[in-house]
C-alpha positions as CSV (number, residue, x, y, z in Angstrom):
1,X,0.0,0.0,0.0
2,X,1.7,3.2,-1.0
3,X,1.4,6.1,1.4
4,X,-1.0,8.7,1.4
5,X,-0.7,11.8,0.2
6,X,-1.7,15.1,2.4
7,X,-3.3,18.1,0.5
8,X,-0.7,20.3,1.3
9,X,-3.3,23.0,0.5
10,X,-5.1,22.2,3.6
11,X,-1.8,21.6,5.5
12,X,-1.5,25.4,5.5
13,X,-4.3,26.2,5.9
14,X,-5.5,23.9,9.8
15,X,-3.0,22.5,11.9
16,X,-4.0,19.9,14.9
17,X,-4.1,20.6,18.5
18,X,-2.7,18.2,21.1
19,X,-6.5,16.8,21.7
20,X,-7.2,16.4,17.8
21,X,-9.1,19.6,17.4
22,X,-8.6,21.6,13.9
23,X,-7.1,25.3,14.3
24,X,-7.5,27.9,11.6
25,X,-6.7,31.2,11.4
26,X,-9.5,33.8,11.4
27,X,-10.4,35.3,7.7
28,X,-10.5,39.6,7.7
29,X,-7.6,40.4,8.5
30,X,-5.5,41.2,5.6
31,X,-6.9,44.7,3.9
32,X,-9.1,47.5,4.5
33,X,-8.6,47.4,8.3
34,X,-9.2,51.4,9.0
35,X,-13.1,50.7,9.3
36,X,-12.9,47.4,10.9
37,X,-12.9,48.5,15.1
38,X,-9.9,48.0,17.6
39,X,-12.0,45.1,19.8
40,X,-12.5,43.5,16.3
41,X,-9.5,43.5,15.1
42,X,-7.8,41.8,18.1
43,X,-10.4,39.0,18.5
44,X,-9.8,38.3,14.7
45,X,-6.1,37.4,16.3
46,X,-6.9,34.6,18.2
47,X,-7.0,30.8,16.5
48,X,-10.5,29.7,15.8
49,X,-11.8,26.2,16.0
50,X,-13.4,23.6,13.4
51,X,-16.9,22.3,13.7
52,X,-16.2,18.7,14.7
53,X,-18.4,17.7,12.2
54,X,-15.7,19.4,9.5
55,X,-13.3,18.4,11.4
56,X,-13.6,14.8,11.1
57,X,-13.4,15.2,7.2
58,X,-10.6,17.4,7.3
59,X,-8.2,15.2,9.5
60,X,-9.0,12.0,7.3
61,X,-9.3,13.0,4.0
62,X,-6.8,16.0,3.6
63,X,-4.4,15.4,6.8
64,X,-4.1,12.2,7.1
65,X,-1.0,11.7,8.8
66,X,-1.6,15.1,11.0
């Protein structure tokens, strides 16, 4: 059985957690920031989460050996 290959697309896109979860960066934050508030823009920082139901998807067809 040859090895599978990970979509290296999605491989910089999520990256696991310890626990399995999916972490992606938060979209909105590349241009056109001057209208977008303070309190907005720093939440937008922080890693958000997959939906487990995604997530299951995305750790076995597209990172397999994450």
């Amino acid at each position: 059985m040859p090895k599978m290959k990970t979509k290296k697309s999605a491989a910089k896109r999520y990256s696991l957690t310890g626990s399995g979860k999916v972490k992606h960066k938060k979209q909105n934050l590349r241009h056109i920031l001057t209208k977008r508030s303070p309190k907005r823009k720093r939440n937008l920082r922080a890693a958000g989460y997959v939906a487990e139901a995604d997530a299951k998807k995305i750790r076995k067809q597209m990172l397999p050996y994450g």
